[in-house]
BANUKOL-49463 format. One record per atom (N, C-alpha, C): residue in one letter; x, y, z. Coordinates in nm, 4 decimals. Each point is the difference from the previous one (the first is absolute). Example, Ala and Ser with C-alpha at 12.3 -4.5 7.8 and 13.67 -1.06 7.14 Angstrom:
// residues 2
<resn=A, x=1.3190, y=-0.5690, z=0.7800>
<resn=A, x=-0.0890, y=0.1190, z=0.0000>
<resn=A, x=0.0900, y=0.1200, z=0.0000>
<resn=S, x=-0.0350, y=0.1050, z=-0.0720>
<resn=S, x=0.0820, y=0.1190, z=0.0060>
<resn=S, x=-0.0770, y=0.1090, z=0.0730>
END
This chain:
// residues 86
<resn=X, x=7.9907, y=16.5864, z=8.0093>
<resn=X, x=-0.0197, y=-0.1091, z=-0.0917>
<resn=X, x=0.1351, y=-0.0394, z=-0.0604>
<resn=X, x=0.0230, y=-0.1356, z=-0.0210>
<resn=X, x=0.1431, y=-0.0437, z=-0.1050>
<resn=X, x=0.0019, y=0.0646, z=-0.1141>
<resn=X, x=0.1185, y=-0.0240, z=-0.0276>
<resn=X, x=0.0373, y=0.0459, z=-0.1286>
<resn=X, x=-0.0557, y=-0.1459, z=-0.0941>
<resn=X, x=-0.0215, y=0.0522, z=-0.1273>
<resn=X, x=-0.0231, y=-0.1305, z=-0.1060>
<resn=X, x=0.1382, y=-0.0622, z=-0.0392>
<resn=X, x=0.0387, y=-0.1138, z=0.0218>
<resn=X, x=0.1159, y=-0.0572, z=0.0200>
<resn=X, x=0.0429, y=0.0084, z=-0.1488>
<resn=X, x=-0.0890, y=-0.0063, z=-0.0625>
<resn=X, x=0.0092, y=-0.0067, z=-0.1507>
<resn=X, x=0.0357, y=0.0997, z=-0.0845>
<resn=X, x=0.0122, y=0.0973, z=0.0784>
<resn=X, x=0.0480, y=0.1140, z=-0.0712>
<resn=X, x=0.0953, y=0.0604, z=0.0960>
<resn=X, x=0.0704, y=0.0654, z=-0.1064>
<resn=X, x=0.1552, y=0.0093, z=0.0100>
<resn=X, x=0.0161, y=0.2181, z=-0.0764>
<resn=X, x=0.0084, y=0.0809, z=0.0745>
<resn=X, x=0.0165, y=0.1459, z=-0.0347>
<resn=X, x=-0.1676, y=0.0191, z=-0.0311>
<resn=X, x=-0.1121, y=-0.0660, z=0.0327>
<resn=X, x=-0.0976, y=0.0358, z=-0.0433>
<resn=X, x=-0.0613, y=-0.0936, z=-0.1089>
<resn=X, x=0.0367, y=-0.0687, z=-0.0795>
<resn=X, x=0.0415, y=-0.0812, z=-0.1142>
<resn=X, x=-0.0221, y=-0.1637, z=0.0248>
<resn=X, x=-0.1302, y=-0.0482, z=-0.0346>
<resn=X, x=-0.0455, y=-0.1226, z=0.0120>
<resn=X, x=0.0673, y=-0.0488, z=-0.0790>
<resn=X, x=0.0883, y=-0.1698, z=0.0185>
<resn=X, x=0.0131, y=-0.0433, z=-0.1179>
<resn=X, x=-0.0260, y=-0.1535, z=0.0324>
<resn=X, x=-0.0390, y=-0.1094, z=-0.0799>
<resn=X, x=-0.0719, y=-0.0868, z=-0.0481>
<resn=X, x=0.0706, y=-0.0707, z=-0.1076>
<resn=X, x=0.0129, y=-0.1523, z=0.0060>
<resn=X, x=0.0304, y=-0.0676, z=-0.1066>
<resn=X, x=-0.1198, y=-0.0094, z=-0.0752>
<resn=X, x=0.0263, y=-0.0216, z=-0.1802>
<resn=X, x=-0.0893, y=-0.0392, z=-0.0284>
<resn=X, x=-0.0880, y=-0.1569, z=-0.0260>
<resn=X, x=-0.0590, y=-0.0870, z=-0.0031>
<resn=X, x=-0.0576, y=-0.1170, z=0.0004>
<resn=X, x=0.1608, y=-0.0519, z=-0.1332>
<resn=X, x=-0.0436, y=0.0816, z=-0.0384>
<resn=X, x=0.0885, y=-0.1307, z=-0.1151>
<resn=X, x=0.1435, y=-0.0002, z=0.0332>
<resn=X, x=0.0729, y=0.1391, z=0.0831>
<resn=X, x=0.1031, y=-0.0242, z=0.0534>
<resn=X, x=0.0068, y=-0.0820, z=0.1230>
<resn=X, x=-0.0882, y=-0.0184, z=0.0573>
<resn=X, x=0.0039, y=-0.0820, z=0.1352>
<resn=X, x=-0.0110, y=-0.1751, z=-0.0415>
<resn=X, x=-0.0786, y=0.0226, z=-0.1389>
<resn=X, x=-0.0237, y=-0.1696, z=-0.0339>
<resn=X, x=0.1516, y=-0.0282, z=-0.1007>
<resn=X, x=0.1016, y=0.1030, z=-0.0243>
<resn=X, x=0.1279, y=-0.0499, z=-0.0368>
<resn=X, x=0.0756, y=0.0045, z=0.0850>
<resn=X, x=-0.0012, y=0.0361, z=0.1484>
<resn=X, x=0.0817, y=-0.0033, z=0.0834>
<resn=X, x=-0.0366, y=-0.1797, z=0.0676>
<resn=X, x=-0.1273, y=-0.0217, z=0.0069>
<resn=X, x=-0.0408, y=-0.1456, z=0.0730>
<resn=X, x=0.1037, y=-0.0937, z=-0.0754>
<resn=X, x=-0.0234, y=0.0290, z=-0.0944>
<resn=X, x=-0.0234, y=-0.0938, z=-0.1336>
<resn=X, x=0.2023, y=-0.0370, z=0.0124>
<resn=X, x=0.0952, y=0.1490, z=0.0165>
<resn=X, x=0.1053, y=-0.0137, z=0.0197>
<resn=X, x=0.0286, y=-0.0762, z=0.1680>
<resn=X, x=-0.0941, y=0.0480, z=0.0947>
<resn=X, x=0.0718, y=-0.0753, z=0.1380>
<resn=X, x=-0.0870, y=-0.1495, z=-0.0346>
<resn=X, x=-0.0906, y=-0.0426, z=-0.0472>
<resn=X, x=0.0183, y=-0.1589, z=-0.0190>
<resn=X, x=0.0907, y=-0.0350, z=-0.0893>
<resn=X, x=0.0838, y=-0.0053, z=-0.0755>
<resn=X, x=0.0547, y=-0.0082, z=-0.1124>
<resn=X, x=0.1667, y=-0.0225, z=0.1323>
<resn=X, x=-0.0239, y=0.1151, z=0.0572>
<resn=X, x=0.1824, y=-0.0331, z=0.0825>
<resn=X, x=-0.0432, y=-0.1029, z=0.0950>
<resn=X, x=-0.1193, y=-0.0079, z=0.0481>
<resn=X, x=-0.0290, y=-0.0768, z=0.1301>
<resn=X, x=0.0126, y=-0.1574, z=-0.0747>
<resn=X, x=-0.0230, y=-0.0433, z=-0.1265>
<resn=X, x=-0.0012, y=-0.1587, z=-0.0681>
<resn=X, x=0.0895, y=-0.0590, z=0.0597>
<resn=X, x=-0.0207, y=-0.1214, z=0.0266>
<resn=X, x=0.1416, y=-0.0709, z=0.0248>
<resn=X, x=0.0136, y=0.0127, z=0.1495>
<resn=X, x=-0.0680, y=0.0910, z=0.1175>
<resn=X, x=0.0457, y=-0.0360, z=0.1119>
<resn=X, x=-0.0886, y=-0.0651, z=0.1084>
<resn=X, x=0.1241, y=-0.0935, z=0.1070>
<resn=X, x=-0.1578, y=-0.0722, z=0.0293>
<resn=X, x=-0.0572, y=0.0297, z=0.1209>
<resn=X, x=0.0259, y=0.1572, z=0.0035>
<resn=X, x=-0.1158, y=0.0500, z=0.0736>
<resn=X, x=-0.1449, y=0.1091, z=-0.0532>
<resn=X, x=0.0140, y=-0.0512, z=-0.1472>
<resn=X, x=-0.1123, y=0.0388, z=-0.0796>
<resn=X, x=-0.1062, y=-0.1596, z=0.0100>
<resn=X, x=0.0969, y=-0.1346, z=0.0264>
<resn=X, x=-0.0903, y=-0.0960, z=0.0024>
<resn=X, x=-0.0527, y=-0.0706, z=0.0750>
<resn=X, x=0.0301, y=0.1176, z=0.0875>
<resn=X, x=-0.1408, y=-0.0985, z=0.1957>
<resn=X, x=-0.0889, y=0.1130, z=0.0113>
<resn=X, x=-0.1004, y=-0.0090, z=0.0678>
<resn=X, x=-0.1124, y=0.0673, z=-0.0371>
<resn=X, x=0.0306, y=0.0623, z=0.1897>
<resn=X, x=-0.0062, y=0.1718, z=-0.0555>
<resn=X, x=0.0311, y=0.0663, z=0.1637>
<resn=X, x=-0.0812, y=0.1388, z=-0.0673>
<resn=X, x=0.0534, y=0.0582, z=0.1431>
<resn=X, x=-0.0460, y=0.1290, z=-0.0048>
<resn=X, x=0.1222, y=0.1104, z=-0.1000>
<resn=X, x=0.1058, y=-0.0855, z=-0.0568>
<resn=X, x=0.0848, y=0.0817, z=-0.0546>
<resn=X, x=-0.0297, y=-0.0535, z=-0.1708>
<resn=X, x=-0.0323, y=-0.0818, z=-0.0211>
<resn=X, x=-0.1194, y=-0.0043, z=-0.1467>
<resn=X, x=-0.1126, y=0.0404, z=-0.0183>
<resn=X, x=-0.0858, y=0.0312, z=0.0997>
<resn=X, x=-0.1211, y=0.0327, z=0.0211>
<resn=X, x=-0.0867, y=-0.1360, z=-0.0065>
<resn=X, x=0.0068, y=-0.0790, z=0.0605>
<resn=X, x=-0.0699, y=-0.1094, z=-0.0100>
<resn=X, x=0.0050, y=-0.0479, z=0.1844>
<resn=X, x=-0.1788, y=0.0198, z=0.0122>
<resn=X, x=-0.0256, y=-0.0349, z=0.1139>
<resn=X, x=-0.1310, y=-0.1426, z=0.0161>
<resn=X, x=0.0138, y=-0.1066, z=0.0040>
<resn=X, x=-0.1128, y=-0.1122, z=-0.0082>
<resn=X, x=-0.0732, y=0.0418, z=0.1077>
<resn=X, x=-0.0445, y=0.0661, z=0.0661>
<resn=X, x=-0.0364, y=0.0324, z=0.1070>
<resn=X, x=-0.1266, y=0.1170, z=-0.0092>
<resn=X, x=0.0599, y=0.0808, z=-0.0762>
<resn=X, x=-0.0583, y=0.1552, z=-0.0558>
<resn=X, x=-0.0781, y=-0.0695, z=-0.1393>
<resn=X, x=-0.1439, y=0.0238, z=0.0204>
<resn=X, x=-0.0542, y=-0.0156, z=-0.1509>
<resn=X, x=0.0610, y=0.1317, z=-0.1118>
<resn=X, x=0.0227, y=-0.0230, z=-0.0966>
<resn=X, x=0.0482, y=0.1076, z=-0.1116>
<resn=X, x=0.1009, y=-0.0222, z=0.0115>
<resn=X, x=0.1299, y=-0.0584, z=0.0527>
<resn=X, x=0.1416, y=0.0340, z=-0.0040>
<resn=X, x=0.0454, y=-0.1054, z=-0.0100>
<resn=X, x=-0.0514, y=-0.0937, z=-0.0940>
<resn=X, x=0.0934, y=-0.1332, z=-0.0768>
<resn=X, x=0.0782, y=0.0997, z=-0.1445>
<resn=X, x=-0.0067, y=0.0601, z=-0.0103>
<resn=X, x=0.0671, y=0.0797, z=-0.1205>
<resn=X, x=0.1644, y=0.0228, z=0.0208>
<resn=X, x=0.0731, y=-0.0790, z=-0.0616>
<resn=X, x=0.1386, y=0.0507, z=0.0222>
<resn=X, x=0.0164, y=0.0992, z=-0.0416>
<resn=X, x=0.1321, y=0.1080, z=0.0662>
<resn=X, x=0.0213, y=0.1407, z=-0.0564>
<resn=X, x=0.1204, y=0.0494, z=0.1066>
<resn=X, x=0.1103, y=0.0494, z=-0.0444>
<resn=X, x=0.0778, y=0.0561, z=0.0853>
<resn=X, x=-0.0204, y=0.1359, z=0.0892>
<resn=X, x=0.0685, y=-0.0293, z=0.1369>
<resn=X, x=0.0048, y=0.1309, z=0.0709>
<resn=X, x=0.0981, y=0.0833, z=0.0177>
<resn=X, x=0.1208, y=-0.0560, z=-0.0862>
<resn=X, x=0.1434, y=0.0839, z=0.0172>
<resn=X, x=0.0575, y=-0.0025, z=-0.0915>
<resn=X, x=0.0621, y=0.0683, z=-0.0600>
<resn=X, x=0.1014, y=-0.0007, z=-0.1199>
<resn=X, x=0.1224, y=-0.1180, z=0.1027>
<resn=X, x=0.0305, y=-0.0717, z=-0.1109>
<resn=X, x=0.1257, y=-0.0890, z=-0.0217>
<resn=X, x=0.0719, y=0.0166, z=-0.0582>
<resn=X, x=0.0051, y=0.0827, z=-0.0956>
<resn=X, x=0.1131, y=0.0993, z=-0.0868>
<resn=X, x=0.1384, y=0.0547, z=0.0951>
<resn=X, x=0.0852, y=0.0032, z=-0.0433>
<resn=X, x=0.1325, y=0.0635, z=0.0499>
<resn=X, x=-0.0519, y=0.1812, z=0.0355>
<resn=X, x=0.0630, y=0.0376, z=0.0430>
<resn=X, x=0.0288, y=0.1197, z=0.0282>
<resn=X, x=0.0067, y=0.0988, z=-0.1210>
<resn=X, x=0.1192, y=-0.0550, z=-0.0761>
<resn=X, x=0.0635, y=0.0943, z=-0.0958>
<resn=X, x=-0.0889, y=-0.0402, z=-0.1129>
<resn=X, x=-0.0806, y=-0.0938, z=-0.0172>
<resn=X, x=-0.1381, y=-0.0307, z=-0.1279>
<resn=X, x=-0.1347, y=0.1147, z=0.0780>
<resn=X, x=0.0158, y=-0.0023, z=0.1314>
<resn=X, x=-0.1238, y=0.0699, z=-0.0054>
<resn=X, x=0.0662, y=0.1777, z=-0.0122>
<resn=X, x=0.0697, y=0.0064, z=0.0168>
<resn=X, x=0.0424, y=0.1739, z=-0.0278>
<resn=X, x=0.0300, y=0.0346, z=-0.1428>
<resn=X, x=0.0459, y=-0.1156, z=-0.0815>
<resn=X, x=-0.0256, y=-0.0072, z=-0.1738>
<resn=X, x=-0.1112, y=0.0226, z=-0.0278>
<resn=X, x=-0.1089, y=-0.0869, z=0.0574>
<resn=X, x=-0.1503, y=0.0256, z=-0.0161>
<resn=X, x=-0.0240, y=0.1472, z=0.0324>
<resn=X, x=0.0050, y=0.0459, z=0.1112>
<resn=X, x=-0.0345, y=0.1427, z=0.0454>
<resn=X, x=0.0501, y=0.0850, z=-0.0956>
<resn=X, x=0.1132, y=-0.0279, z=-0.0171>
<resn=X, x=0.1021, y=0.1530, z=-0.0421>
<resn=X, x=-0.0329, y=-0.0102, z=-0.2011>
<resn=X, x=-0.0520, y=-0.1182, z=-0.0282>
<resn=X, x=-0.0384, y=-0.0142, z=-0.1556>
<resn=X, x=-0.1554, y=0.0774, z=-0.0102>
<resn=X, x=-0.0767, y=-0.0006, z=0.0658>
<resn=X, x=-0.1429, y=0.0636, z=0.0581>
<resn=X, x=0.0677, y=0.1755, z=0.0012>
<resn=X, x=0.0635, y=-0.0130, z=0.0940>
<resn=X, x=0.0471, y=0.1891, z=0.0290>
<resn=X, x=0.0449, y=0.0115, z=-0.1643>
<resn=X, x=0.0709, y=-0.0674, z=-0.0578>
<resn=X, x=0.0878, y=0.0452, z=-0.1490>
<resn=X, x=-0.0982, y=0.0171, z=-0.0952>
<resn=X, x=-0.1207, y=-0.0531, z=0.0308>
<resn=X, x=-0.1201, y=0.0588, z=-0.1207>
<resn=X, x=-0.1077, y=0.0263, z=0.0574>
<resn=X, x=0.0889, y=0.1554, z=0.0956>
<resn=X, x=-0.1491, y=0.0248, z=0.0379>
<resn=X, x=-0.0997, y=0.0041, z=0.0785>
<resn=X, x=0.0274, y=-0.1401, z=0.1142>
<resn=X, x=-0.1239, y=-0.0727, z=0.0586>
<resn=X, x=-0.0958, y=-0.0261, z=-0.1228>
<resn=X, x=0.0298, y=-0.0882, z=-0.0439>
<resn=X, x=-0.1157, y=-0.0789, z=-0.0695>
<resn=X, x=-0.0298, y=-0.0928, z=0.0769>
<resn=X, x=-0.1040, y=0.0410, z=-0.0118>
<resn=X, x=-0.1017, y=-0.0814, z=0.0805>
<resn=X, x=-0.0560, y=0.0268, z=0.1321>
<resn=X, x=0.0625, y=0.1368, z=0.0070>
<resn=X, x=-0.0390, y=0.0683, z=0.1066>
<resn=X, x=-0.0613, y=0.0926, z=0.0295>
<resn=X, x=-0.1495, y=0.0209, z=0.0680>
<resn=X, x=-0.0865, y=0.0860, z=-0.0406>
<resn=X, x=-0.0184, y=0.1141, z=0.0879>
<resn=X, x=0.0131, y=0.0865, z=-0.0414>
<resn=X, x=0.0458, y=0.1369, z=0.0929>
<resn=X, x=-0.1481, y=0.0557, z=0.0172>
<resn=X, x=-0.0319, y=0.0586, z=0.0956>
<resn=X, x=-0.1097, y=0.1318, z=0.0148>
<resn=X, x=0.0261, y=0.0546, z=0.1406>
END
């Protein structure tokens, strides 16, 4: 059988809802302004085709490099907050 990808030395870990809804909340916030947030694809999540998937929403961070390892490495500096261990 696989291993649970999700765990790491034995050790499940899990964002929590409210950390995952401040991470969205940060990759729409970098994604504003570009205009491949404003045609409707499979890289907004917007398919006219697919019932349910008129909902815009990003599939990739647009953030720099060195903003998303600020992000990471500010998370490691307290902790993993927001990160749910078992």
């Amino acid at each position: 059988m696989a291993e649970d990808p999700y765990k790491v030395l034995g050790v499940a870990r899990e964002a929590t809802p409210e950390a995952m809804a401040k991470w969205m909340d940060h990759v729409m916030e970098v994604a504003k302004g570009l205009l491949s947030m404003e045609v409707d694809s499979w890289m907004t999540g917007v398919n006219v085709n697919v019932e349910g998937r008129q909902v815009r929403r990003v599939a990739r961070y647009t953030g720099s490099a060195p903003a998303y390892r600020g992000w990471a490495d500010d998370i490691a500096a307290r902790g993993y907050a927001g990160v749910a261990l078992s």
